[in-house]
Every structure is written in structure tokens, then in C-alpha cells.
C-alpha positions as CSV (number, residue, x, y, z in Angstrom):
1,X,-6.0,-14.0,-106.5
2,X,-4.1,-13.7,-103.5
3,X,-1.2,-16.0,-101.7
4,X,-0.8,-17.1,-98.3
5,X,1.2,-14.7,-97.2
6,X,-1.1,-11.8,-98.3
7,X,-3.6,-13.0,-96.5
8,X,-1.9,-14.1,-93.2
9,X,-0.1,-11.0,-92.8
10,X,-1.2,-9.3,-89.9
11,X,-0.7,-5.4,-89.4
12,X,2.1,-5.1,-86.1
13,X,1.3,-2.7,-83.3
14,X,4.5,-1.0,-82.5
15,X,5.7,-2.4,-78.7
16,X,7.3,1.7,-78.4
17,X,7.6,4.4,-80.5
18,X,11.3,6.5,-80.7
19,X,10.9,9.9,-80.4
20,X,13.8,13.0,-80.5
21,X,13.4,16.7,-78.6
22,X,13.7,19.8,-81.0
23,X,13.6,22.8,-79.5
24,X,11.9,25.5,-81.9
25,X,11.1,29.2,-81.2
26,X,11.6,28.6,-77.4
27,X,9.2,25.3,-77.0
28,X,10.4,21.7,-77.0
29,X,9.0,19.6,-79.0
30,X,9.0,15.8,-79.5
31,X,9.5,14.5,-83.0
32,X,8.5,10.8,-83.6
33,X,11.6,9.1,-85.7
34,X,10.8,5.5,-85.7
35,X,9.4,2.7,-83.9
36,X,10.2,-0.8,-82.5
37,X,8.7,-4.0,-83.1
38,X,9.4,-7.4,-80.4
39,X,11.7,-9.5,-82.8
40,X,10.3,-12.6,-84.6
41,X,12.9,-14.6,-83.7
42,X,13.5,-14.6,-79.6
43,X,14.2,-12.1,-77.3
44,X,15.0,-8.8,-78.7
45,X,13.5,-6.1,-80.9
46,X,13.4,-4.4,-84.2
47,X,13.8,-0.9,-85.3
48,X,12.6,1.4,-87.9
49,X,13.9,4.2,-87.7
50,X,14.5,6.9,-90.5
51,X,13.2,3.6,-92.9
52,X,15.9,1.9,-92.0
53,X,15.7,-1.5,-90.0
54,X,17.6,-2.3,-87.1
55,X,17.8,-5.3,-84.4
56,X,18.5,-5.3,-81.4
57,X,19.6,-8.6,-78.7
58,X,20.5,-9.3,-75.7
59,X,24.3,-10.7,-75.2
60,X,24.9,-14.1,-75.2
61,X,26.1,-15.9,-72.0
62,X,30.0,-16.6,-72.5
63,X,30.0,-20.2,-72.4
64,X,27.7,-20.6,-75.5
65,X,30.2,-18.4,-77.5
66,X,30.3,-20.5,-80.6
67,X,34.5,-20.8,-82.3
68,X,34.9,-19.1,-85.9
69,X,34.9,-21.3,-88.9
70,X,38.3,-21.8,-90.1
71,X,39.7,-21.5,-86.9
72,X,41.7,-24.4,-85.4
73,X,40.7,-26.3,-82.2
């Protein structure tokens, strides 16, 4: 038996691939270290790297900077 989201789940091509130069016995050599996906959720991208997630986003235009909670008005 399998659920909807076994079977909707779609393998992800990797939008770039991170890579790192080692220099070994005289000869540079790039080392692949992770990879980065385009981010579900709007403009921006995620990371693997080292099996660990990151995100990345672009800034937010000042005026839609949103007050903290708690904070008086």
C-alpha cells in the first residue's frame, strides 16, 4: 500500500551543485560538497551541503519589514 505522498514525490534535479578546490600532490582538484535546490516556497534556494539543509532569500524591501510581537506601536 502506498500514500499520496509516496507516490507524488518526484525525484529534484539539483538547479547547481557546490563544489570546493583541494589541491593534492601538486593537482587541483574539485570536490563536490553539496547541492542546491530552487525553494518551494518563492524566490530563493535550498542547500545540502555536508547533509545539512540550508535556505537561502533574497532581502525584503524595507517598507514590508513586519514590527515584533510584543512590541508597542
Amino acid at each position: 500500500m502506498t500514500t499520496q505522498t509516496e507516490t507524488s514525490k518526484e525525484k529534484q534535479i539539483p538547479a547547481f551543485y557546490i563544489f570546493y578546490t583541494v589541491e593534492s600532490e601538486g593537482k587541483k582538484e574539485n570536490k563536490r560538497v553539496g547541492v542546491a535546490f530552487a525553494h518551494k516556497k518563492g524566490i530563493g534556494y535550498s542547500f545540502l551541503i555536508s547533509g545539512k539543509r540550508y535556505s537561502a532569500f533574497p532581502p525584503k524591501p524595507k517598507g514590508t519589514v513586519q514590527p515584533e510581537p510584543g512590541k508597542g506601536a
